[in-house]
N, C-alpha and C positions, 0 to 999 in steps of 0.2 A: 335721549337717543332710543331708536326704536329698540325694544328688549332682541327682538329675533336679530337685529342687525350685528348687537356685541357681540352674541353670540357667536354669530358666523366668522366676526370679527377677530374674536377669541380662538376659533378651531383655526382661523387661519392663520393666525399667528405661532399657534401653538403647532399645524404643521408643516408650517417657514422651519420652526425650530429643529423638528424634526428631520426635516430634509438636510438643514445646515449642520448637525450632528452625524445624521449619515455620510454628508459627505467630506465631514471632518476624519470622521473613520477610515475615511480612504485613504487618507493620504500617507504617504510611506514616510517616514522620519528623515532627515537629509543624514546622508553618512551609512546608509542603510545599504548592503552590498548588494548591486542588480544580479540579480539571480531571474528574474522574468523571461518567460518565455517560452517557446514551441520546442522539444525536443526528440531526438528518434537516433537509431544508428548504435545501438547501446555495442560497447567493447567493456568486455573484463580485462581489464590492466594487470592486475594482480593480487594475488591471494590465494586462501586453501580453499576457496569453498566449490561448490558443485554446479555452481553455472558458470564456472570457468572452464572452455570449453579443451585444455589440458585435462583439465580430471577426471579420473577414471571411477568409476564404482569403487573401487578400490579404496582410492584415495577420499573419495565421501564418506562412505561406512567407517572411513579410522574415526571419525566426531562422532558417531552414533552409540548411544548406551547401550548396555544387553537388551535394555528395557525398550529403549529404540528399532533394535536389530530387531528384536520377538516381534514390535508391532509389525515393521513393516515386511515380515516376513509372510503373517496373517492375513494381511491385508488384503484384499480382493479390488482389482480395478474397475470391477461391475459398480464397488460401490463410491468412488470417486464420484464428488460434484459437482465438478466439469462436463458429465456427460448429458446432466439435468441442468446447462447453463447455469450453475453456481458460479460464484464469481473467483478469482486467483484469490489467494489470501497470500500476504510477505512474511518470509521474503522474495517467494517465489516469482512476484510480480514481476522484480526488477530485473528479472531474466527475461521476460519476454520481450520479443524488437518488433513493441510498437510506439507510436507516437506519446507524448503526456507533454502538459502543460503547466507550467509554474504559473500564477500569481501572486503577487506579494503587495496587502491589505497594512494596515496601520498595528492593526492588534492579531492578527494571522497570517498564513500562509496556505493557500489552495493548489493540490494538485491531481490535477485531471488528467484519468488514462484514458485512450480510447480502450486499451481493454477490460470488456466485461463492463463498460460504464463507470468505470469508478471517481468517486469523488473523495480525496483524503484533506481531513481539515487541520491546520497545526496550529494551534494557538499559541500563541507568543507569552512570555513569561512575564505576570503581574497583568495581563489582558483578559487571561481568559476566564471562563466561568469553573467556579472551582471543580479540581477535579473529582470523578464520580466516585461515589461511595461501596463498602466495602459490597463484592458479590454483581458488581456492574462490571460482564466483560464486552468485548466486542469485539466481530470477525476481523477488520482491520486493525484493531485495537485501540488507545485513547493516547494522543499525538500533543508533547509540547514543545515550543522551541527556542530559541534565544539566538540571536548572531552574536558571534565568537570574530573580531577581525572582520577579515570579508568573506568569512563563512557561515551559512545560516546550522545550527547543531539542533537535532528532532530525538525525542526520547520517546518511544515506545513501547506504551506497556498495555496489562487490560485487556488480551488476546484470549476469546474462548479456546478449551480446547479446539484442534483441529486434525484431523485424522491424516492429512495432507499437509501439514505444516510449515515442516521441511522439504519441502516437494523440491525437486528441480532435474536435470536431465537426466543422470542416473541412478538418483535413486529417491523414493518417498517414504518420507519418514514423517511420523505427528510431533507436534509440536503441544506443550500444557500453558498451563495460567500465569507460569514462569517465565513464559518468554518476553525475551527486550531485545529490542533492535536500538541501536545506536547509531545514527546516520549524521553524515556531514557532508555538506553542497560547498562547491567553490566553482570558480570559472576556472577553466586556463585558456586565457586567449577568449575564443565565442564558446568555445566546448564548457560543457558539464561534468564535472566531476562528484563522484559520491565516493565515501569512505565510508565501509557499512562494519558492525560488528552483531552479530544476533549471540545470544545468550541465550540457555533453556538447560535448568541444572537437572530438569528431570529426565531430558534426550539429549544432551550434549555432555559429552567426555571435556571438553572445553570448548571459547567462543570460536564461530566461524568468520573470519575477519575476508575483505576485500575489495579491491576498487574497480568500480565502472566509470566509464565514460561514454556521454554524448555527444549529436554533434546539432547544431541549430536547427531547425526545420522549417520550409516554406511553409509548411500548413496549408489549410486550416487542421485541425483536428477530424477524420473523418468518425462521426456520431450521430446517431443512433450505434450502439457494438450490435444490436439484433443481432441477439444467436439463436440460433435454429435447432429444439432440439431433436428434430430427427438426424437434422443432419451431422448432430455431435452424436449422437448414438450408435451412427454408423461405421465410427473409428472403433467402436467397441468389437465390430466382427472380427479385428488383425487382434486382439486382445482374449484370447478366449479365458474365462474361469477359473479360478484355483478351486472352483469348488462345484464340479461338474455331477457329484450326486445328490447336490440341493435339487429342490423342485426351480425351476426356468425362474426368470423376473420376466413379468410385465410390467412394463412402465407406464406410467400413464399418460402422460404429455401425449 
């Protein structure tokens, strides 16, 4: 046979193989709880934490450390990275009422917000690629998970500091290297449920525990997020300065 023929013969085979691998990968185990899907409409159900829209300042700052309280006391809104389009970091994400999308892969779990663009990937237990080594953090942090029943359970950890950490309606606090979020998915009916607990022993008095709920959404996911950042800049006018005898910021954007 011609040499060039096996050859091609070969690559073709080899990527039949690969195709048939990928899309071996896809396939969801049977028994696997449908958690798939378009979601929006987010309701805080219950709990102590600060995107439950009973809570007052008050009642957020009781979780806060001295060490907590000092930051966010410090802290200047100028320098928030929301107003340079940086993206939400969790748990603060799960306060916002926008659209995100679950799917659910063979060895992971992907969820897509439309805010900020984000893409969070959860790797399934005994799937994934081992996790990162000591001094590897990450903004969203490093995500594993295993279904529990017919609930999918996500363990995160791996989170650079973050000056915003604890962000939510009233009040922002940073979050260290120490934080973990423990999250649990279930359905009720077509709704989404999450059962969150965030831990951080170097800003937390103890964990902030609480439940959201969603509800289905038509979609599609509206994406491209393009944020504009003049136009986040200009929510900084109603925000003036903690620290009005520095010299001005110019930004660059």
């Amino acid at each position: 046979m011609n040499s060039r023929l096996l050859a091609f013969g070969s690559l073709s085979l080899v990527g039949a193989l690969s195709i048939g691998a990928l899309a071996q990968a896809q396939i969801v185990p049977a028994g696997t709880p449908d958690l798939g899907g378009l979601y929006t409409g987010r309701t805080c159900l219950s709990g102590n934490s600060e995107v439950c829209p009973e809570m007052s300042r008050e009642g957020a700052e009781q979780f806060l450390t001295a060490r907590a309280r000092a930051f966010a006391d410090a802290f200047d809104e100028l320098a928030a990275p929301k107003y340079d389009c940086g993206p939400a970091t969790l748990p603060g994400l799960f306060g916002d009422p926008y659209t995100f999308q679950i799917e659910q892969l063979a060895d992971r779990v992907v969820f897509t917000y439309e805010k900020d663009d984000i893409v969070r990937t959860i790797w399934l237990d005994g799937l994934a690629d081992p996790e990162p080594g000591a001094g590897a953090f990450f903004l969203h942090g490093y995500s594993k998970g295993r279904y529990e029943d017919d609930a999918l359970v996500v363990e995160t950890s791996r989170f650079l500091f973050d000056p915003a950490g604890l962000a939510g309606d009233y009040v922002s606090a940073p979050s260290s290297t120490q934080k973990r979020l423990l999250e649990r998915y279930w359905r009720e009916g077509n709704n989404l449920r999450m059962e969150l607990r965030v831990e951080d022993p170097i800003f937390l008095l103890a964990p902030i525990e609480y439940v959201m709920q969603w509800r289905p959404s038509e979609g599609p996911l509206s994406l491209p997020w393009d944020c504009d950042p003049v136009a986040a800049q200009r929510n900084l006018r109603l925000r003036p300065t903690k620290y009005p005898q520095d010299p001005p910021v110019v930004r660059r954007n």
